[in-house]
Structure formats: C-alpha cells, structure tokens
C-alpha positions as CSV (number, residue, x, y, z in Angstrom):
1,X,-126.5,71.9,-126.7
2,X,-127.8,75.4,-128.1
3,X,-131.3,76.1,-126.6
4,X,-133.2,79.3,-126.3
5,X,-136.0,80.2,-123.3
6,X,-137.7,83.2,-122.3
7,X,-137.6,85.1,-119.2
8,X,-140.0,87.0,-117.7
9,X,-139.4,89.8,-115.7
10,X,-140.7,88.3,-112.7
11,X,-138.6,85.3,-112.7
12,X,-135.3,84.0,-113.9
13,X,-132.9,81.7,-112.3
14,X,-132.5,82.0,-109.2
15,X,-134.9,84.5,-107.3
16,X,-133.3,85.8,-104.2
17,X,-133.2,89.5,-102.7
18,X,-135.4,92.4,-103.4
19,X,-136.2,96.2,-103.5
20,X,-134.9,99.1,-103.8
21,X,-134.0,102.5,-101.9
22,X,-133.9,104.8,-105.3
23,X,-130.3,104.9,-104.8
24,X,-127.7,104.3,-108.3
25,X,-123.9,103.3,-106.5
26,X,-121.3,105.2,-107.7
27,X,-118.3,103.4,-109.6
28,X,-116.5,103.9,-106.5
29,X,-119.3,101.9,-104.8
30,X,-119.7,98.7,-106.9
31,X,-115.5,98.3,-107.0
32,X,-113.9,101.1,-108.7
33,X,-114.7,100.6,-112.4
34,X,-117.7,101.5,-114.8
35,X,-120.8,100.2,-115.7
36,X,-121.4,100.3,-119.5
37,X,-124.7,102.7,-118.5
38,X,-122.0,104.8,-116.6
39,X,-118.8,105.1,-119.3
40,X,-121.5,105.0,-122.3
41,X,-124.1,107.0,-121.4
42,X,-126.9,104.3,-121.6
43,X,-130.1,104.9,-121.4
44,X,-131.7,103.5,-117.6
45,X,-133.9,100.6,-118.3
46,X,-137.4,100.6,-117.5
47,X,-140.8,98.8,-117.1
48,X,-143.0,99.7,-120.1
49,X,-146.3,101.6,-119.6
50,X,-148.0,98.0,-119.2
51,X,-145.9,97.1,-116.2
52,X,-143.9,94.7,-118.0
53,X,-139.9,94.0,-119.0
54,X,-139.6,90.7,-121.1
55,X,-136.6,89.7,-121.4
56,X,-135.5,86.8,-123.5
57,X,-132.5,84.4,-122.6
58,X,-130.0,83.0,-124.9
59,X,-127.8,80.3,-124.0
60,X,-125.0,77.8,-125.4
61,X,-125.2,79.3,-128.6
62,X,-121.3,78.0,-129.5
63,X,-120.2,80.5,-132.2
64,X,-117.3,79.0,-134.5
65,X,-117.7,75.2,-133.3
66,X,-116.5,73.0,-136.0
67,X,-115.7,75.9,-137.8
68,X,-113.3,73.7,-140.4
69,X,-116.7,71.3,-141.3
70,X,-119.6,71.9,-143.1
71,X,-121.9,70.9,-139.6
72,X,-120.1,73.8,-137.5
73,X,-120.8,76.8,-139.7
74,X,-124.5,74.8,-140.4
75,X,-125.4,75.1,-136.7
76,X,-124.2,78.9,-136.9
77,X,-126.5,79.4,-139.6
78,X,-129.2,78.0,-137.3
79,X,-128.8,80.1,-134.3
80,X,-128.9,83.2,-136.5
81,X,-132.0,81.9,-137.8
82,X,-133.4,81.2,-134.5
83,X,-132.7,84.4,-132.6
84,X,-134.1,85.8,-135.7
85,X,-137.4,83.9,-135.3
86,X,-137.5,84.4,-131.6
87,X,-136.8,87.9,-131.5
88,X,-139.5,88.8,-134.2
89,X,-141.8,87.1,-132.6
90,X,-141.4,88.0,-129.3
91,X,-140.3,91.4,-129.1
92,X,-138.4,91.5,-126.1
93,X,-136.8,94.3,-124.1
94,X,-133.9,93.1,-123.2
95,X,-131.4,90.0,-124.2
96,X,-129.6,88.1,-122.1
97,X,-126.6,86.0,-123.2
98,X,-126.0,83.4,-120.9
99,X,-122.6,82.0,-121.8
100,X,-121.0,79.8,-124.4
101,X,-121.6,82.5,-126.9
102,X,-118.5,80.8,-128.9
103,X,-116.6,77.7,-129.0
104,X,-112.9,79.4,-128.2
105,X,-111.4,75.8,-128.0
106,X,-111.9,75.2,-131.9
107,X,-110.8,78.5,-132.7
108,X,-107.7,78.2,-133.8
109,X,-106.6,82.2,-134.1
110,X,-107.1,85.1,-131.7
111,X,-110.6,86.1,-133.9
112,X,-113.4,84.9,-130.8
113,X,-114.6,88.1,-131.2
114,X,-115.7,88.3,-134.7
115,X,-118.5,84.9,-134.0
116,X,-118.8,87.0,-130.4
117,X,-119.9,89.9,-132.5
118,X,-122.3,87.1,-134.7
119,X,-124.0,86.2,-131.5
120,X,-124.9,89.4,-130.7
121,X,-126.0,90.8,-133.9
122,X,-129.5,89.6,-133.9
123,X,-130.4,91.4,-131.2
124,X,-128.2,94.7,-132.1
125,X,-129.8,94.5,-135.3
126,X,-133.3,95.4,-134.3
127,X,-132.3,97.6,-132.0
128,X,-132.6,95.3,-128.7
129,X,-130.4,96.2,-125.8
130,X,-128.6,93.3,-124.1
131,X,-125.8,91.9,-121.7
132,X,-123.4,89.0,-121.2
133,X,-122.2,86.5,-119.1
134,X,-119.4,83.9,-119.6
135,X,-119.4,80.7,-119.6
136,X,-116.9,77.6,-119.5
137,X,-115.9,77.5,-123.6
138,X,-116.0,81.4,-124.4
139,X,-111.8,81.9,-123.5
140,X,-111.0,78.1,-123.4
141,X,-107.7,77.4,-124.7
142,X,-107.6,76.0,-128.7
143,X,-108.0,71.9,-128.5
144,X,-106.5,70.3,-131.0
145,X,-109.0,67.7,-132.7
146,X,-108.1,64.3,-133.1
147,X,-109.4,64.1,-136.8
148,X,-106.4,66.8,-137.6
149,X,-104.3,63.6,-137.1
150,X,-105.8,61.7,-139.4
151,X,-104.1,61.1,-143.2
152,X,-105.8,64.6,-144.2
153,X,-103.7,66.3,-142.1
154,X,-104.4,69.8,-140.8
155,X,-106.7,71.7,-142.8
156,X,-105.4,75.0,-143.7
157,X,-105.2,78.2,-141.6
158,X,-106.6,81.8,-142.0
159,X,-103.5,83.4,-140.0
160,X,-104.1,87.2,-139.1
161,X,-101.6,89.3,-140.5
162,X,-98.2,89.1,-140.1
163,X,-97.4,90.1,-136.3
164,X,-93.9,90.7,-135.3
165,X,-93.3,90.3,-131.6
166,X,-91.0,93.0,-129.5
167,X,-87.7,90.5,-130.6
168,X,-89.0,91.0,-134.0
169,X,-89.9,87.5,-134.0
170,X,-92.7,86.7,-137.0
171,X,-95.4,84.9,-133.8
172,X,-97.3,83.5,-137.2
173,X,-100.9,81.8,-136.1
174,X,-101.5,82.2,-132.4
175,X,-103.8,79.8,-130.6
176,X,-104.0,82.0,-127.2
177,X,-107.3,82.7,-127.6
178,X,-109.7,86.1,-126.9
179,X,-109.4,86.6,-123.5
180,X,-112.3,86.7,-121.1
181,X,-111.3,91.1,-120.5
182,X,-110.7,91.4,-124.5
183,X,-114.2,89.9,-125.6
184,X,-115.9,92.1,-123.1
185,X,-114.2,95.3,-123.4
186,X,-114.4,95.1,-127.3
187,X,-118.2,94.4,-127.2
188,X,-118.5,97.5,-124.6
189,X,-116.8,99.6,-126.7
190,X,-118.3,98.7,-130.2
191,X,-121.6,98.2,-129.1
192,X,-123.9,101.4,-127.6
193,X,-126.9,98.6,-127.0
194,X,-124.7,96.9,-124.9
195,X,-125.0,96.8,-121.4
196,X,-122.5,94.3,-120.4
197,X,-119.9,95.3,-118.1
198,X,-115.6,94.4,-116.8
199,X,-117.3,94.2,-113.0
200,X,-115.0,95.1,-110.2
201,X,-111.4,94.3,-110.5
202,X,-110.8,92.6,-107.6
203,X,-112.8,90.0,-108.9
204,X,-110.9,89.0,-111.6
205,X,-109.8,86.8,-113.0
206,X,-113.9,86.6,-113.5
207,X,-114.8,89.5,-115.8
208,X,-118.2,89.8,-115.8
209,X,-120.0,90.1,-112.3
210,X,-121.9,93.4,-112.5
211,X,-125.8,94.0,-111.5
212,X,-128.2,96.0,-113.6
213,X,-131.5,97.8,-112.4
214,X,-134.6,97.9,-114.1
215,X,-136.2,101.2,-113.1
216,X,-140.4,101.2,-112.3
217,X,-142.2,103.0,-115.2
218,X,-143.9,105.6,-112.3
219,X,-141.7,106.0,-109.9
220,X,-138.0,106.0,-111.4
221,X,-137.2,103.3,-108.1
222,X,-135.3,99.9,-109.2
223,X,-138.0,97.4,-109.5
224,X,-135.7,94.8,-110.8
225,X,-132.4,93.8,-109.8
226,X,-130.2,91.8,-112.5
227,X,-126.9,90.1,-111.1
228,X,-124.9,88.5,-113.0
229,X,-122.0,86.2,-111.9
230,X,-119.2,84.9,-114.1
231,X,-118.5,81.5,-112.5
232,X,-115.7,81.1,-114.7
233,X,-113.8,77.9,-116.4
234,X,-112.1,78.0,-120.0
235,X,-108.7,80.0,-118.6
236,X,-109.5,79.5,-115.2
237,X,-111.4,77.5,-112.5
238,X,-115.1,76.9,-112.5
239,X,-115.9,78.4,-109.2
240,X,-118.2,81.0,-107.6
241,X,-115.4,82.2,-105.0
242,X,-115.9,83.9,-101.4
243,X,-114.8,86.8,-103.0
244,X,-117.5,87.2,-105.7
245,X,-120.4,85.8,-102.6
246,X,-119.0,88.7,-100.5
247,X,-119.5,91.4,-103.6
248,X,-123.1,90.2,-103.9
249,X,-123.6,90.7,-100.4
250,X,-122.8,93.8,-100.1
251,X,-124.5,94.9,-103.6
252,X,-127.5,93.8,-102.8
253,X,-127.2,95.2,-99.1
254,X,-126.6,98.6,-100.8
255,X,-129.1,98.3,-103.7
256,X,-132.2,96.4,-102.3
257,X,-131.9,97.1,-98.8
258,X,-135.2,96.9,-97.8
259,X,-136.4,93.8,-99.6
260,X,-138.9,95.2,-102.0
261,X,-137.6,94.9,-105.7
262,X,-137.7,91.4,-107.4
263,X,-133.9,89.9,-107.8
264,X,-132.4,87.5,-110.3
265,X,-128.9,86.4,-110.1
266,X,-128.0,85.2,-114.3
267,X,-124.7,83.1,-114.6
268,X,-123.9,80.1,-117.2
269,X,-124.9,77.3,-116.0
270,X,-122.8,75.2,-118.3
271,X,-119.8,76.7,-116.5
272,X,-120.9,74.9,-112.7
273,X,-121.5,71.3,-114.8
C-alpha cells in the first residue's frame, strides 16, 4: 500500500522519553561513526519562531515495483505527484521516509538507488530537509515473477555496463541488489538536505538507527528527540534486537536525561508485519 500522513511535532509513533540537558554526543558517544549533521556540516534543526516543526511522513512508497508493466511505473508517477501535492500544500520542515522507499525485490540490477534518489526528490527539490528509515523490501533480494515463465518469456534487461570481476570474469546482469549501507551512504553523500545517517556499527547489520534533535527556537536546548530504528528484513531478519533496545537506552539516558523534551521513536512499520 503507498499512503502518505502528517506528523506533527508533538506526536508521532510511538511517544516515549523526553528532554534535554543542552548537551550534542560526540561520534565517539552515539558508537563511533558520524551523523550526517556531523560529517556534512548540516545545519541544527530548529522550532520556527511560532513554536512549531511540522514534519510530514512518507511511507511505502515502493519505487521500481512492476517496473517491466505499464501499472508499476504508473504508480511511480503517482507518488511523485502526491508528494508533490502534499508538499506544496503543506510546507513542512522536515520529511520523514518511513521505509519501503523501493521495491528491491523487482529490481532486477544493482540500480535501487536511482528510484531511491526518485523518492527523495520531491522533497530535495524544494529545498525540504529529510531522513530515512528502512524497511522490509528496500535491500530484499530480486524475486523472480511467475509471469516471466509464461510463453512471453523474460522481458528484456537494461544490464549496467560490462563489469569484469577480479578473475576477469564478464559478471553480466547482477541481481544482488543495493545494499542496506550502499543506499544510505550514497544518499549521505549526494544529498546536503539529507539527514539520514549509517548509525553505530555495532548495530549492523541494521543501518539506520540514529536519533536527531530538534533544537527550541529560544533557547538552543533539544526540544525534540527523533529516533529512528531500522527493524530490518529484506537481507536480514525482521527484528528490533537487545542490541539496538540497549543503544536506545543509553541514548536517551545521555540525551533526555531529565525527562523534559518530547520523544518519537520512527521505524517501518511494514518491516515488524
């Protein structure tokens, strides 16, 4: 399903912890590796002068499904049009992409990241900042669809140039897929709007569990605490594991430790069902 909703600052999915002590953690502090803010230089977000960050929510938007039928790049079409509408109309401060930004298991080459870049053009296009989240299809592995066995056969394949491997084997079409730490790292680093982030090592094979503040407009404090959880599937299991409970623990013992910023904690859905 590809559905759209907005979020308002004060709410989101799951409201849990709060506040803030005015302090930023070092990379050192959230596991050892970058924020986008931190290897970028972004801008810190902030409340407007109204007291208000609206933030708007896209979810399940399935780049690239169907992509060899006239319905798949229809829908596409659609969701450009819609984030178009919703954007224009709404003029939000932030985006939030809340997994199943493509359909990796009916991509049948290593190109995710060209609908990846789709999804997220609306938003870059007028100059929105946003972040990401996975979910369960955005690195699943290529599924082969049963209508490709049919008398029409396979319908024929965009290969990406000829790659040789290190035998000097021609590897031809590759239906690997864009891994989870290829999408994210290539949106990072092609996108200065982006605010996305690789998250802490350790917690990989999920790639993107990171937490973003929203400062107050009059004080400069973190008046709002974004966490976002990759609870995997597609090339791995669909889990929220001790590990990544344990990260959030300690985050939000670090960040909020007095209970007195508003929390959200963003992760796809889709990949828990």
């Amino acid at each position: 399903m590809r559905w759209w909703s907005r979020l308002a600052a004060a709410g989101a999915m799951l409201a849990a912890l709060a506040a803030a002590a005015g302090l930023r953690p070092t990379a050192k502090e959230r596991g050892g590796y970058p924020s986008a803010a931190d290897a970028y230089s972004r801008p810190p977000l902030r409340f407007g002068s109204g007291g208000s960050f609206k933030v708007a929510l896209f979810a399940d938007l399935h780049y690239g499904e169907n992509a060899w039928t006239d319905w798949g790049p229809a829908q596409d079409a659609g969701s450009d049009r819609v984030m178009a509408a919703v954007l224009d109309a709404e003029k939000p401060d932030f985006v939030v992409y809340l997994g199943d930004l493509v359909t990796a298991n009916n991509l049948p080459i290593p190109n995710a990241s060209l609908y990846w870049d789709r999804a997220v053009s609306a938003a870059r296009g007028r100059g929105v900042p946003w972040a990401a989240v996975f979910g369960n299809h955005d690195d699943m592995p290529f599924e082969w669809p049963p209508e490709w066995f049919s008398p029409d056969g396979v319908p024929p394949l965009r290969c990406p140039p000829t790659s040789m491997s290190a035998s000097g084997v021609d590897q031809g079409c590759s239906f690997r897929g864009t891994p989870r730490i290829d999408l994210i790292t290539t949106e990072i680093s092609k996108n200065r709007l982006s605010y996305s982030s690789n998250g802490p090592k350790d917690l990989w094979p999920g790639v993107s569990n990171y937490v973003l503040q929203v400062l107050s407009r009059s004080h400069g404090d973190p008046a709002l605490l974004m966490y976002f959880l990759d609870s995997g599937g597609g090339s791995y299991t669909e889990v929220l594991s001790s590990a990544q409970v344990k990260w959030f623990q300690s985050q939000s013992q670090f960040l909020n430790p007095n209970g007195r910023s508003k929390s959200d904690i963003l992760h796809s859905a889709r990949s828990l069902s």
